[in-house]
C-alpha positions, 0 to 999 in steps of 0.5 A: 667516617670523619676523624676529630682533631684540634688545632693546637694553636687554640691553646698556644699560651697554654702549650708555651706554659706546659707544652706536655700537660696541654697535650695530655689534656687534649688528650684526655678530652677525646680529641684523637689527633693534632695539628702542630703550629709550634713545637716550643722547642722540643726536639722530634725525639721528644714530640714523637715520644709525647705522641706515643705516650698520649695516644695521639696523631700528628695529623698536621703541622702548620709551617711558615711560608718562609720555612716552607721555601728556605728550609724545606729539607728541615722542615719535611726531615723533623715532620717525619721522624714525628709522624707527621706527613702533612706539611701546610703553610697557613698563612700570607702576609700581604707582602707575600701575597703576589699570586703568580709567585705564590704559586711558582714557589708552591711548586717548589715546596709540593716537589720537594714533599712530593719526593719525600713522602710528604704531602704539602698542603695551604690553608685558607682565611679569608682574603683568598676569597676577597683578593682575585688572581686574574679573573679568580678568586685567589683561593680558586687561582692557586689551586687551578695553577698548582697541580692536586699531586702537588698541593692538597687543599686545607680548607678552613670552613668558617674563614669561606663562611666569612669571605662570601662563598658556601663552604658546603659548595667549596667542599664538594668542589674540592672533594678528592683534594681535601684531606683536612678541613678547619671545623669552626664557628663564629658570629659577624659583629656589626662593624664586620669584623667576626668574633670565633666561637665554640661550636654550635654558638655561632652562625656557621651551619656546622652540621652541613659542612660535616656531612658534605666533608664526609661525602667528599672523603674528609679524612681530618675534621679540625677543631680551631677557635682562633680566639676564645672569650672564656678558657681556651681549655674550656672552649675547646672541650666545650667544642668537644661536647658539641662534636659528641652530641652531633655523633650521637644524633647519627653524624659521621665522625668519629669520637 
């Protein structure tokens, strides 16, 4: 049964504002886990203690490349005193973005978590899928390159949507590396671009990617609304109500 979680780079104005009450909202909407992308100065002493109050799970933190490789040590250490054992980075600029290095460097940083207990993870957009790493995409290249045992895959659902490629496919390709998925919808505009959205008002084929993320042993469904055209507290307990009505049709998730 797949877990819900949210990630809370949904609601950065609202936790740069109150990073405390953001959380405990989220938690009161039912969510029963988060994945960090900041922690807005808090020491792990004080995240550790805001997790036990809420009830929540510190199910992932999203981490900067550059952190990841330079300050890997501190990184893994702060993650771990919350709670937290996987470590994802989410993101390459297009400066970062030579493969063969990439990968080399993924090594690294999967070694390193490896022997600490955590796992590394990288979550995708769409230029993996857009982008070839020799005769692969550089999604399918990355993973080929760098071993299960040392980097897990994060797979944002909606971004394969939007690169070309079926998400339900890519799960079931990856089932066995895929811990966590991104959970999102979003709707092509006529320029090309794609505008996110609350679940169940765009385009993506939620319900299918849910079941086929059960069947791979998901543990971690993610909610994450990249940007949101009304409140992005609304949105996101919109999103919530979506997720609840799909559980009481018979959907395997937990809520």
């Amino acid at each position: 049964m797949l877990k819900l979680g949210l990630q809370l780079y949904t609601l950065r104005e609202e936790l740069e504002q109150d990073f405390e009450g953001t959380l405990r909202k989220v938690a009161d909407l039912g969510y029963a886990g988060v994945e960090f992308y900041h922690f807005f100065g808090r020491t792990a002493e004080e995240v550790k203690g805001l997790l036990q109050e809420t009830g929540l799970v510190a199910l992932g933190a999203h981490r900067p490349y550059d952190a990841m490789l330079n300050d890997t040590e501190q990184e893994i250490s702060f993650n771990l005193e919350i709670g937290n054992r996987n470590l994802i980075i989410p993101y390459l600029t297009e400066e970062q973005r030579n493969w063969e290095e990439v990968v080399a460097n993924f090594r690294i940083i999967g070694e390193k978590c490896k022997e600490r207990g955590a796992v590394f993870s990288y979550h995708n957009h769409d230029f993996e899928f857009t982008q070839s790493f020799g005769e692969r995409t550089a999604f399918d290249g990355i993973f080929e390159e760098v071993p299960a045992e040392l980097l897990q895959v994060e797979m944002d659902t909606c971004w394969v949507y939007y690169g070309g490629y079926d998400p339900v496919a890519y799960i079931q390709k990856y089932a066995g590396r895929l811990p966590i998925i991104h959970l999102k919808d979003m709707k092509k505009l006529e320029d090309g671009s794609a505008e996110t959205v609350v679940l169940g008002e765009g385009e993506v084929n939620l319900p299918a990617i849910l079941e086929a993320a059960a069947q791979a042993g998901v543990e971690w469904a993610v909610v994450e609304q990249d940007f949101c055209s009304r409140s992005p507290l609304a949105s996101v307990e919109d999103s919530m109500k979506w997720v609840k009505a799909y559980a009481n049709q018979g959907g395997k998730i937990h809520v």
